[in-house]
Predicted model as a PDB file, atoms N, CA, C, CB and O in Angstrom, pLDDT in the B-factor column:
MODEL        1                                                                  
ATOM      1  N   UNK A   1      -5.443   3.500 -20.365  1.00 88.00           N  
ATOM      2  CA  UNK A   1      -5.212   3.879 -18.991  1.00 88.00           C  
ATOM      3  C   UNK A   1      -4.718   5.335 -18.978  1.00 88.00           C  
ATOM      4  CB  UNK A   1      -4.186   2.913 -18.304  1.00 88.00           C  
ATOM      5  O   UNK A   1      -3.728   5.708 -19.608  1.00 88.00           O  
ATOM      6  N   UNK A   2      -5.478   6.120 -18.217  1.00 95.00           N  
ATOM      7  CA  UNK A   2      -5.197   7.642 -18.122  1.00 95.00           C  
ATOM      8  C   UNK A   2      -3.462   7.861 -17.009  1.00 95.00           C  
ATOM      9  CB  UNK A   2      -6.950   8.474 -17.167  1.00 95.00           C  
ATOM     10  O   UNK A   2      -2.968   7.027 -16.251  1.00 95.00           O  
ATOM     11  N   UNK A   3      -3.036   9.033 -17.285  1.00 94.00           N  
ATOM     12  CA  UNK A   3      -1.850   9.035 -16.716  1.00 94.00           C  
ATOM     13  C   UNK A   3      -2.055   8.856 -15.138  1.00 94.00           C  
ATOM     14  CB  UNK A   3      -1.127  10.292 -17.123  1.00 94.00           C  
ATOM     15  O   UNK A   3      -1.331   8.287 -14.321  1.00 94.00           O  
ATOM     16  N   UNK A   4      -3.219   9.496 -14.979  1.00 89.00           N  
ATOM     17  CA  UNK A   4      -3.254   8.694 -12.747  1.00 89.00           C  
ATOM     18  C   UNK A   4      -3.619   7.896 -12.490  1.00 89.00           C  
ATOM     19  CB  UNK A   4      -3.996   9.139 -11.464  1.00 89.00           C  
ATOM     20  O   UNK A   4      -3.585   7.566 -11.305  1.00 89.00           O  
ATOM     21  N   UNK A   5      -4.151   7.152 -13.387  1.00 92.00           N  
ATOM     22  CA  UNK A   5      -4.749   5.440 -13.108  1.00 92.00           C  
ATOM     23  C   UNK A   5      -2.568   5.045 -13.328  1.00 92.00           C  
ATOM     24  CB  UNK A   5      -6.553   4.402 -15.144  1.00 92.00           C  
ATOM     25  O   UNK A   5      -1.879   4.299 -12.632  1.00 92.00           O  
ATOM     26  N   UNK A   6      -2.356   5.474 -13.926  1.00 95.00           N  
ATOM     27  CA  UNK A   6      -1.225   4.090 -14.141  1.00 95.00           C  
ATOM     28  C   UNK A   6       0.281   5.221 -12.986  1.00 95.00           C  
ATOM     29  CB  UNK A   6      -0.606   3.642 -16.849  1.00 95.00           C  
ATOM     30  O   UNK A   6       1.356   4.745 -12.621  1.00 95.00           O  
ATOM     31  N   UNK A   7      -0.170   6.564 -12.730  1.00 91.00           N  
ATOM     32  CA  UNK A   7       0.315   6.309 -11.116  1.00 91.00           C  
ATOM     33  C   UNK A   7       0.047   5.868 -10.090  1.00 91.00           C  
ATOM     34  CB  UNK A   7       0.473   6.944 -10.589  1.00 91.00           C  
ATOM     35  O   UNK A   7       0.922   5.515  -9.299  1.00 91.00           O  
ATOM     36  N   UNK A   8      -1.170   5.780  -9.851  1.00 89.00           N  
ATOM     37  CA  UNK A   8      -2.144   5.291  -8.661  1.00 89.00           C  
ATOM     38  C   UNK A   8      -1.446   3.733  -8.785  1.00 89.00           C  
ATOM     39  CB  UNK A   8      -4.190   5.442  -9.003  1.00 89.00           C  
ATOM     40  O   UNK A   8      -0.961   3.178  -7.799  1.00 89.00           O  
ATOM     41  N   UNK A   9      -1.463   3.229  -9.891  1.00 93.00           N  
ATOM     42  CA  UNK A   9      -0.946   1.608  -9.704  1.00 93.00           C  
ATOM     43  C   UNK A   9       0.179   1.361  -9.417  1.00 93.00           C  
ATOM     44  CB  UNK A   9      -1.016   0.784 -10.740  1.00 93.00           C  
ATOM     45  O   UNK A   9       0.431   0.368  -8.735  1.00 93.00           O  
ATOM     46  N   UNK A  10       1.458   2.460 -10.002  1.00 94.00           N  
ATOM     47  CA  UNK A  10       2.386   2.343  -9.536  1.00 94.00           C  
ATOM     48  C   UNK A  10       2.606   2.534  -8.411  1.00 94.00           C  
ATOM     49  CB  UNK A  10       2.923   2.723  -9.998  1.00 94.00           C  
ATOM     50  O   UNK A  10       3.588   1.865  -8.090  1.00 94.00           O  
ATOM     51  N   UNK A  11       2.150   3.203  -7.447  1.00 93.00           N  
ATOM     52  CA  UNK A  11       2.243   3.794  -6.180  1.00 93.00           C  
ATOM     53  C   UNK A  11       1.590   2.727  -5.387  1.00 93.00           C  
ATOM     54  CB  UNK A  11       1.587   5.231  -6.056  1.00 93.00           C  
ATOM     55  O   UNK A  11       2.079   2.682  -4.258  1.00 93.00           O  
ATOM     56  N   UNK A  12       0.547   1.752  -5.605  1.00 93.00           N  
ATOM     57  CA  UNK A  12       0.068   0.624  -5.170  1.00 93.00           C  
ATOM     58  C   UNK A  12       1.242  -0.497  -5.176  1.00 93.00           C  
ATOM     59  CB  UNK A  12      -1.127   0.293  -6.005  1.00 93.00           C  
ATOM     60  O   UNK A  12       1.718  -1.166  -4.259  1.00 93.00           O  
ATOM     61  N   UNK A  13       1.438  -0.459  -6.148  1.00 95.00           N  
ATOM     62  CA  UNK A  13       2.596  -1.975  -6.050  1.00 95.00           C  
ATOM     63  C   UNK A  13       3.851  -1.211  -5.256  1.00 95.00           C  
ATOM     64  CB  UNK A  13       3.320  -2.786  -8.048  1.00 95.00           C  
ATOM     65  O   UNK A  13       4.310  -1.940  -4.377  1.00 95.00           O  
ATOM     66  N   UNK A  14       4.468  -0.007  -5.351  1.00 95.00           N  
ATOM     67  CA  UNK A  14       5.245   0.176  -4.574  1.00 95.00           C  
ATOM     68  C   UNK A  14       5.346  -0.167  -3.193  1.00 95.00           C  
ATOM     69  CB  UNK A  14       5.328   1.046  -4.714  1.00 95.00           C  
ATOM     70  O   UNK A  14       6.315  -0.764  -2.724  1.00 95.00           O  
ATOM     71  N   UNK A  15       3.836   0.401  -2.198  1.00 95.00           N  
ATOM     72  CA  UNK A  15       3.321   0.776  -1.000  1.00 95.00           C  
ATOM     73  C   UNK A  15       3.254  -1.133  -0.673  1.00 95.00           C  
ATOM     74  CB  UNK A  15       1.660   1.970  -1.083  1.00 95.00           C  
ATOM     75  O   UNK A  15       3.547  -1.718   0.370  1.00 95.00           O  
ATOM     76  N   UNK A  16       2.821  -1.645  -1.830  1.00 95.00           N  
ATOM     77  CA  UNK A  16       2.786  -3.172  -1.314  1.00 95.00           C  
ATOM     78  C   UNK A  16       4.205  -4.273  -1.129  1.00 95.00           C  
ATOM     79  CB  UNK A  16       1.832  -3.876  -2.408  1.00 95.00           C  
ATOM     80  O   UNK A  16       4.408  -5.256  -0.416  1.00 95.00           O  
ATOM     81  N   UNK A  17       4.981  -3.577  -2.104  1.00 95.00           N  
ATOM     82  CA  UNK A  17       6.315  -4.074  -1.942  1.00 95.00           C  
ATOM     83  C   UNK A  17       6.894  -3.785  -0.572  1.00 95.00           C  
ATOM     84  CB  UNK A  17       7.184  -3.503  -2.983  1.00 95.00           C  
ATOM     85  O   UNK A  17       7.534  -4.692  -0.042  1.00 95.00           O  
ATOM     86  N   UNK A  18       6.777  -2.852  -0.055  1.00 96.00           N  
ATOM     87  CA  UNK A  18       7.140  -1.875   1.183  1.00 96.00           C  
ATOM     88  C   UNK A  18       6.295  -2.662   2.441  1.00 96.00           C  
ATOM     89  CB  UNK A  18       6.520  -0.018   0.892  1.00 96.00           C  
ATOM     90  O   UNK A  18       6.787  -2.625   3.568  1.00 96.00           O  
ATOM     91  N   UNK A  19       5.522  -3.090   2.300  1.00 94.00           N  
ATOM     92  CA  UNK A  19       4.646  -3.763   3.129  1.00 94.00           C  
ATOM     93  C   UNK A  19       5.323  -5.292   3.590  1.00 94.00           C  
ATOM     94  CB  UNK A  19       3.226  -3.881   2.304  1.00 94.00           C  
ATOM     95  O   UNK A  19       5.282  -5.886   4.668  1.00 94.00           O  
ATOM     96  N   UNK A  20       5.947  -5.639   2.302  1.00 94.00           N  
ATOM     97  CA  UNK A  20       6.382  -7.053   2.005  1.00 94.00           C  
ATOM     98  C   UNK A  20       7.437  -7.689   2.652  1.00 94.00           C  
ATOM     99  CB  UNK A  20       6.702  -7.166   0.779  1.00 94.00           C  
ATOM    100  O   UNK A  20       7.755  -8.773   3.142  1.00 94.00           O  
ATOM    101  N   UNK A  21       8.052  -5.994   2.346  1.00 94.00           N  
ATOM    102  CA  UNK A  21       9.909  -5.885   2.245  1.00 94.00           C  
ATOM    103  C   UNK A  21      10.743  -5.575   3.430  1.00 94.00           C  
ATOM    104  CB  UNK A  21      10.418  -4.659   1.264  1.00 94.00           C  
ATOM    105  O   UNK A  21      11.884  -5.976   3.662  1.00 94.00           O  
ATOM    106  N   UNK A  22       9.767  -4.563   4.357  1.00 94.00           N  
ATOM    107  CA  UNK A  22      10.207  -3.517   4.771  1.00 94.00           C  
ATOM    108  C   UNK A  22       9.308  -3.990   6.320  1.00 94.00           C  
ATOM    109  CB  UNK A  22       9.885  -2.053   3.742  1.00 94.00           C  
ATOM    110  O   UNK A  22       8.269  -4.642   6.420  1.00 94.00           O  
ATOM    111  N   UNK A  23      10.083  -3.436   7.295  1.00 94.00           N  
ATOM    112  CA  UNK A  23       9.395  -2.969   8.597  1.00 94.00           C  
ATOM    113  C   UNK A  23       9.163  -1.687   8.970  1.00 94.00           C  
ATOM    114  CB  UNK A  23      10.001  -3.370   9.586  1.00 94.00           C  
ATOM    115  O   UNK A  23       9.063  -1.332  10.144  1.00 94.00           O  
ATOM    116  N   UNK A  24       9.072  -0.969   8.017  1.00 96.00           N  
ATOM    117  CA  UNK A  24       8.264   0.756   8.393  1.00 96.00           C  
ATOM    118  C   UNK A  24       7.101   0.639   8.492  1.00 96.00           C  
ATOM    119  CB  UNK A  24       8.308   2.008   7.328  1.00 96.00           C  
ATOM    120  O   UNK A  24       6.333  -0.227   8.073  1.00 96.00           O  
ATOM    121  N   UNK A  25       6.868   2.018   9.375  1.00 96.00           N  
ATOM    122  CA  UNK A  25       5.371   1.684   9.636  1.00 96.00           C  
ATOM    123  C   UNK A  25       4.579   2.216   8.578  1.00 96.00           C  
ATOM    124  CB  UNK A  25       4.823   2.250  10.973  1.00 96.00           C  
ATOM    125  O   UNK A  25       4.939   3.116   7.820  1.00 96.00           O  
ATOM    126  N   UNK A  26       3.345   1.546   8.557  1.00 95.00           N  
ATOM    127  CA  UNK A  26       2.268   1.880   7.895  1.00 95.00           C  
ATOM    128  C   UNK A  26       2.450   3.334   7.437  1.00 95.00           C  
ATOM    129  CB  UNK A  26       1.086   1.641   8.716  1.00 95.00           C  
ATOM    130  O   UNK A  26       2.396   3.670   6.254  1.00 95.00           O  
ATOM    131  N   UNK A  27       2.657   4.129   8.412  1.00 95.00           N  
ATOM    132  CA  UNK A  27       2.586   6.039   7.938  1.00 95.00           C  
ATOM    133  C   UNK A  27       3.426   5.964   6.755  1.00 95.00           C  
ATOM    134  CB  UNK A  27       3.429   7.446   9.240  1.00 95.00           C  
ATOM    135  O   UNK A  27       3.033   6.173   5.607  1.00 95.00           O  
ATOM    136  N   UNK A  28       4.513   5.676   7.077  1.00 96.00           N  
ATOM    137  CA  UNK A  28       5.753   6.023   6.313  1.00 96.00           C  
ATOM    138  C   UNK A  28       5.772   5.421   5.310  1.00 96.00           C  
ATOM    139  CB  UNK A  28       6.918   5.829   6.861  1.00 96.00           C  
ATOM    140  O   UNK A  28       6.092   5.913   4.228  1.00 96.00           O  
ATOM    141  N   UNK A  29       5.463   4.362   5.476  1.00 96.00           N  
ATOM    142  CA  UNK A  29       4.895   3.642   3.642  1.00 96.00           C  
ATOM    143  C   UNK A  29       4.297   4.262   2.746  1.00 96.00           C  
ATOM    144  CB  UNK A  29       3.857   2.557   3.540  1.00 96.00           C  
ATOM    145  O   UNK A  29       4.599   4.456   1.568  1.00 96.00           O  
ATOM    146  N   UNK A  30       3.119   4.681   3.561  1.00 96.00           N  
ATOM    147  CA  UNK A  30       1.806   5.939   2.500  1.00 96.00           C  
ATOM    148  C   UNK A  30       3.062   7.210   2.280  1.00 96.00           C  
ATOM    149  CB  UNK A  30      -0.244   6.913   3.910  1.00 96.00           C  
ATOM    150  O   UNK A  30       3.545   7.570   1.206  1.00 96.00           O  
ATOM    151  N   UNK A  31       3.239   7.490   3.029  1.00 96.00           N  
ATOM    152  CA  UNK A  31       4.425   8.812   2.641  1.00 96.00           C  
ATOM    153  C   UNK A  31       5.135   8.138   1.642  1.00 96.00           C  
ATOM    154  CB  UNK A  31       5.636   9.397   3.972  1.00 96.00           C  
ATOM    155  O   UNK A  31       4.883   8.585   0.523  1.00 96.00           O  
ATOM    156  N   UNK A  32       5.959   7.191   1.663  1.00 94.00           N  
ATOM    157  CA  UNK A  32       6.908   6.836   0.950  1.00 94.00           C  
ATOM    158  C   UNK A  32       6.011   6.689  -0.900  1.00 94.00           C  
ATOM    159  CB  UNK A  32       7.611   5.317   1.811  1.00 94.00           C  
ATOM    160  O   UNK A  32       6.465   6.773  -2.041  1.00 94.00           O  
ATOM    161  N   UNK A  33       5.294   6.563  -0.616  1.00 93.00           N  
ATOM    162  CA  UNK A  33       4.308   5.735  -2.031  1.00 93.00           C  
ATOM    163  C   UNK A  33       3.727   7.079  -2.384  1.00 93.00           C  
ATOM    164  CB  UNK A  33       2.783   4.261  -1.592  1.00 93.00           C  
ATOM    165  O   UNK A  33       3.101   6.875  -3.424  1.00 93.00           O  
ATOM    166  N   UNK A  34       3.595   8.522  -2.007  1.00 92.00           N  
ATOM    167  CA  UNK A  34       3.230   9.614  -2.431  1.00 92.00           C  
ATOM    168  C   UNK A  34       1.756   9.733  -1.677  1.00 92.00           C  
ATOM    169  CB  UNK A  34       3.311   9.646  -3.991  1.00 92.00           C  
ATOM    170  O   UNK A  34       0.811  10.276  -2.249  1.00 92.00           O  
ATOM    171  N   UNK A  35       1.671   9.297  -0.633  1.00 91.00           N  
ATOM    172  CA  UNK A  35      -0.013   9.091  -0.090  1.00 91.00           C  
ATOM    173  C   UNK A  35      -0.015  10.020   1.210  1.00 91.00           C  
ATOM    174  CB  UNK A  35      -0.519   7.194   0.428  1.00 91.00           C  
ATOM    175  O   UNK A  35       0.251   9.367   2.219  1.00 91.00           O  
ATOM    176  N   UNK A  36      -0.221  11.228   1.420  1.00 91.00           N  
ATOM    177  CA  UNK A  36      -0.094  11.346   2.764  1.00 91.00           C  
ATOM    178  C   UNK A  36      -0.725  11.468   3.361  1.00 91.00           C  
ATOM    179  CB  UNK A  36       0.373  11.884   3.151  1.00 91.00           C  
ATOM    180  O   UNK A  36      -0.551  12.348   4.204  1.00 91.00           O  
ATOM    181  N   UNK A  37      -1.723  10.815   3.369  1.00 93.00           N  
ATOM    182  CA  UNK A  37      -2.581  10.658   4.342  1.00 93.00           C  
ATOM    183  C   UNK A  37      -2.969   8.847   4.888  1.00 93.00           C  
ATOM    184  CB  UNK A  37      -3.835  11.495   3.729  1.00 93.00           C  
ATOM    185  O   UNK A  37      -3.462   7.881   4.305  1.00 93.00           O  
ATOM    186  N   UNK A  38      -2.404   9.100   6.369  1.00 93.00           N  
ATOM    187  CA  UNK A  38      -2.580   7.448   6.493  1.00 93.00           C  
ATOM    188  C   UNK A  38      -3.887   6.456   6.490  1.00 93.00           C  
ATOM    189  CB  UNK A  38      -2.048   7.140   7.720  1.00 93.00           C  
ATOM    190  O   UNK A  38      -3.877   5.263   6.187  1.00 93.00           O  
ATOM    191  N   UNK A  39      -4.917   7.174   6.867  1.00 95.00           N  
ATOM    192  CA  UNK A  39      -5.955   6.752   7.149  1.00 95.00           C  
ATOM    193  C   UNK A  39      -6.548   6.464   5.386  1.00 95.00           C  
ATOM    194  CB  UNK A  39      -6.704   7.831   8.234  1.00 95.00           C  
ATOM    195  O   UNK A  39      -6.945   5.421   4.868  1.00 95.00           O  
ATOM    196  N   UNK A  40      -6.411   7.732   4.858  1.00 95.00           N  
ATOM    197  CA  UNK A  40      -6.797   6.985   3.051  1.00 95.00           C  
ATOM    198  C   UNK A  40      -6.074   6.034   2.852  1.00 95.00           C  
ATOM    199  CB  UNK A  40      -6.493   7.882   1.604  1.00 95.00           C  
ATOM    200  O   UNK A  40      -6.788   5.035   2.769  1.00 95.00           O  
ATOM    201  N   UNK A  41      -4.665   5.701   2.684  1.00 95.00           N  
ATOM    202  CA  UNK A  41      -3.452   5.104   2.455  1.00 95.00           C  
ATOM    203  C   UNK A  41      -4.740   3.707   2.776  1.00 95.00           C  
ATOM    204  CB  UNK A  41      -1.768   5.575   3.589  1.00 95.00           C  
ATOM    205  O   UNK A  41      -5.404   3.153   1.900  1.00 95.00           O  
ATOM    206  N   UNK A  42      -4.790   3.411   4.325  1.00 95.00           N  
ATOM    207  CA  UNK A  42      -5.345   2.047   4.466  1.00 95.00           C  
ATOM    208  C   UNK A  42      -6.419   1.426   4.224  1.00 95.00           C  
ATOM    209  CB  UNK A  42      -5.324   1.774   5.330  1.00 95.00           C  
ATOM    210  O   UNK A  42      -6.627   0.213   4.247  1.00 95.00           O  
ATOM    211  N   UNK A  43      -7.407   2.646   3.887  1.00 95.00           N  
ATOM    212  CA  UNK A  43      -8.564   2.264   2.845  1.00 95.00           C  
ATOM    213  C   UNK A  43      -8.317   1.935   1.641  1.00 95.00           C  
ATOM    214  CB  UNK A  43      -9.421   3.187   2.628  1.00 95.00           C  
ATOM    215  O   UNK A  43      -8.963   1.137   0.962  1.00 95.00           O  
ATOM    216  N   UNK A  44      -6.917   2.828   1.181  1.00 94.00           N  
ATOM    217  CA  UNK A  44      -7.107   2.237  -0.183  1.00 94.00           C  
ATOM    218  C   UNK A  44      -6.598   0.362  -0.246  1.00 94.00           C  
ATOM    219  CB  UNK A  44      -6.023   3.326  -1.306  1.00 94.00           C  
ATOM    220  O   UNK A  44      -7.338  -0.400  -0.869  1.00 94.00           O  
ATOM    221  N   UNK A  45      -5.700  -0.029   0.241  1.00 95.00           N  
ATOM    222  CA  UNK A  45      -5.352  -0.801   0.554  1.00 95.00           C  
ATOM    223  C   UNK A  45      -6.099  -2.384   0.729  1.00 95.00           C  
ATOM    224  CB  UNK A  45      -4.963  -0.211   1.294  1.00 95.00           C  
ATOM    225  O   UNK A  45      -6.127  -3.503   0.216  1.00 95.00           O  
ATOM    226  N   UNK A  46      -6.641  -1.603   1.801  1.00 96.00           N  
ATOM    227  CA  UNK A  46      -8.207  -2.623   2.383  1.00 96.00           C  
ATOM    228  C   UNK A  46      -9.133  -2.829   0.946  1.00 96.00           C  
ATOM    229  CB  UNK A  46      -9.521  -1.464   3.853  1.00 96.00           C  
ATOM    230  O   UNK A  46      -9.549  -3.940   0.615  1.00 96.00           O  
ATOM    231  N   UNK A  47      -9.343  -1.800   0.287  1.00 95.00           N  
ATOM    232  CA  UNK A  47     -10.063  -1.806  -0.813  1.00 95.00           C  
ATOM    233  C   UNK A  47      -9.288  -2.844  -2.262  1.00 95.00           C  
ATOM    234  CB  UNK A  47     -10.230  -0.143  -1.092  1.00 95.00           C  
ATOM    235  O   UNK A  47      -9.967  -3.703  -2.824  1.00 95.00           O  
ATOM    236  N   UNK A  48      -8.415  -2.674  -2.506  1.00 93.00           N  
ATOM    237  CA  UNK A  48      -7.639  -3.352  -3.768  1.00 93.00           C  
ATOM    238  C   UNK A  48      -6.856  -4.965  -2.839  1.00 93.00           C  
ATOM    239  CB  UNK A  48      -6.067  -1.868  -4.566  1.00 93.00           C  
ATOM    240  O   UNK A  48      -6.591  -5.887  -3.611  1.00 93.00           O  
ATOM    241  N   UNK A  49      -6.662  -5.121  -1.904  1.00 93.00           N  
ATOM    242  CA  UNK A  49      -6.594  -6.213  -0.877  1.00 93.00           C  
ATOM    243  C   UNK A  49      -7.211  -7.522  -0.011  1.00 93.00           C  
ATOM    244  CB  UNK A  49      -6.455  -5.722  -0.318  1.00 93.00           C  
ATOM    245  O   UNK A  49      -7.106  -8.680   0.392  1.00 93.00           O  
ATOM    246  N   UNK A  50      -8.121  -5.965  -0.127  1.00 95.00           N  
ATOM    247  CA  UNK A  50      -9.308  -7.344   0.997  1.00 95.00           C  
ATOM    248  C   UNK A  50      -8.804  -7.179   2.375  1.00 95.00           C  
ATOM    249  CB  UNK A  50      -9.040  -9.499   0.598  1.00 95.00           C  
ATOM    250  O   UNK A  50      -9.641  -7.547   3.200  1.00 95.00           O  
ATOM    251  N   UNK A  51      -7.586  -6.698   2.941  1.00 95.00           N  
ATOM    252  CA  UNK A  51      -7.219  -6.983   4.092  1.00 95.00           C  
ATOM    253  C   UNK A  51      -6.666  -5.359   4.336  1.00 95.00           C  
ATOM    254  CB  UNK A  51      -6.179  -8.342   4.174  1.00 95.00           C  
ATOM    255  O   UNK A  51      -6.604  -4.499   3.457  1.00 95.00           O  
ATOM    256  N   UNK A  52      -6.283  -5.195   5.798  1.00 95.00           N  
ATOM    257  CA  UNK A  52      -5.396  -3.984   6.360  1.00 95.00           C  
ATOM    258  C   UNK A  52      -4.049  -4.189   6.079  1.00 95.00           C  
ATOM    259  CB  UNK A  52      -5.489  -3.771   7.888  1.00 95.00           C  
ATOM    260  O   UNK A  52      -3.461  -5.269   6.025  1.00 95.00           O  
ATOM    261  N   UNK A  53      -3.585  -3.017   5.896  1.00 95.00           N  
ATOM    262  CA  UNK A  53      -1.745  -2.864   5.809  1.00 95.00           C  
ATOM    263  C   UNK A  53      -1.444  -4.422   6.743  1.00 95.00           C  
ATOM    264  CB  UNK A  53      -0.867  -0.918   6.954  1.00 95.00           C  
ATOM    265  O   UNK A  53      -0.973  -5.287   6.004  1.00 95.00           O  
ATOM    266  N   UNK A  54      -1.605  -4.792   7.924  1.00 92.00           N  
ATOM    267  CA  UNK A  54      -0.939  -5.080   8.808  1.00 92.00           C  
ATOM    268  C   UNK A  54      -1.778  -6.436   8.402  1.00 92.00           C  
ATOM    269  CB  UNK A  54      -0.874  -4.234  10.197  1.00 92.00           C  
ATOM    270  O   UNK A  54      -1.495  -7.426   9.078  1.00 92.00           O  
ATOM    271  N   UNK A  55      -2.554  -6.565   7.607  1.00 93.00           N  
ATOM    272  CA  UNK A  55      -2.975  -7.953   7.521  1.00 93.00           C  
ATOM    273  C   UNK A  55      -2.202  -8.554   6.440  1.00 93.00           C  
ATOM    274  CB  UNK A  55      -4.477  -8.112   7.284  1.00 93.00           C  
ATOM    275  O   UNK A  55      -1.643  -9.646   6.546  1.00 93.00           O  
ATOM    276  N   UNK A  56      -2.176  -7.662   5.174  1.00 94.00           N  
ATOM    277  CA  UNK A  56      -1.077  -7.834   4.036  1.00 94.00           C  
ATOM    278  C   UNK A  56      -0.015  -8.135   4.327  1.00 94.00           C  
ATOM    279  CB  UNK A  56      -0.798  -6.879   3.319  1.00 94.00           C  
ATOM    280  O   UNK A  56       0.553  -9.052   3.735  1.00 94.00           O  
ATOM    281  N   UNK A  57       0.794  -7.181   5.718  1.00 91.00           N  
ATOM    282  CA  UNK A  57       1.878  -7.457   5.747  1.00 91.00           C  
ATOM    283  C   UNK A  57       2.235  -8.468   6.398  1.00 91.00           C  
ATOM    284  CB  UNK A  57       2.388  -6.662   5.994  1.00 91.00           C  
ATOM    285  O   UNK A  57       3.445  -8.684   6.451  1.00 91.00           O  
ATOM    286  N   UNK A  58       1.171  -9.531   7.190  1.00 90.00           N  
ATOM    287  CA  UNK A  58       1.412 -10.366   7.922  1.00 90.00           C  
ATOM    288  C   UNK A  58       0.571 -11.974   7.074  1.00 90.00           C  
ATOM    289  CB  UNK A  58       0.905  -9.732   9.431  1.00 90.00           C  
ATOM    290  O   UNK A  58       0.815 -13.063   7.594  1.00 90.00           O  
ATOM    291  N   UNK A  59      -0.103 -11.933   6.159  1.00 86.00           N  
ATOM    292  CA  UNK A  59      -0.441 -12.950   5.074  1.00 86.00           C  
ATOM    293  C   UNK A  59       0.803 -13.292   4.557  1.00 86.00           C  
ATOM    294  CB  UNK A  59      -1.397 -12.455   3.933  1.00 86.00           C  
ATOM    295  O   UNK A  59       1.652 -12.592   4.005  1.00 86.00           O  
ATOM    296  N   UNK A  60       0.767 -15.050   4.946  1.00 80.00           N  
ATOM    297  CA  UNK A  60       1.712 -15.992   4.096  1.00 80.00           C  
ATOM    298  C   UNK A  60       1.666 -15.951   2.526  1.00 80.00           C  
ATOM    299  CB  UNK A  60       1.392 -17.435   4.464  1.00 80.00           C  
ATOM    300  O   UNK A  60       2.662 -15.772   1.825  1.00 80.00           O  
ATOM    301  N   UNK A  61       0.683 -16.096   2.170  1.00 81.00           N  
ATOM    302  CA  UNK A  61       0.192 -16.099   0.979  1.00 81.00           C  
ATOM    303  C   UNK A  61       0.287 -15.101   0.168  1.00 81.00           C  
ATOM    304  CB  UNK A  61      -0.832 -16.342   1.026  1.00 81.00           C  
ATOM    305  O   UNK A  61      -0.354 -15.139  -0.882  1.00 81.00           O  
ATOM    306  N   UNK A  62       0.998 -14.141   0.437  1.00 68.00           N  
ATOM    307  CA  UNK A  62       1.192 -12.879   0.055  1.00 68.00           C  
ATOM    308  C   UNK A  62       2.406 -12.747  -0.906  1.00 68.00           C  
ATOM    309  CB  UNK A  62       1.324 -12.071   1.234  1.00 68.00           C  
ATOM    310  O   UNK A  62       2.525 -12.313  -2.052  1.00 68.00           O  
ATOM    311  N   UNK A  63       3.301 -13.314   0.042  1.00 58.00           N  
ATOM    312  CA  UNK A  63       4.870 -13.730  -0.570  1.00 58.00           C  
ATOM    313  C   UNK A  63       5.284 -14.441  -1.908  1.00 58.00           C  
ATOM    314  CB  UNK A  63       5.467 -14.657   0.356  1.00 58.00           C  
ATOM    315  O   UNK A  63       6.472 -14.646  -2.157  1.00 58.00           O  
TER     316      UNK A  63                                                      
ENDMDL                                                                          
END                                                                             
């Protein structure tokens, strides 16, 4: 694993913990996780997920 694959992951499980944990919004999550841009932030998301920020953060099954 190259050194931005294994930030990119860290910054994924962070942004998802934050999703989990937290009631900030979506923006501020991607900010918080080093992403600043929101609209990538929720593609990437959607992409490694299957679902939107707001679907993640609202899946039972998640927990």
């Amino acid at each position: 694993m190259s050194p931005g694959e294994y930030l990119a992951r860290i910054r994924l499980q962070h942004a998802l913990s934050l999703l989990r944990e937290t009631e900030l919004p979506v923006k501020e999550i991607a900010w918080e996780s080093g992403i600043s841009c929101a609209s990538y932030f929720c593609r990437l998301i959607q992409e490694k997920t299957g679902m939107t920020p707001t679907q993640y953060r609202r899946d039972p099954t998640m927990d």
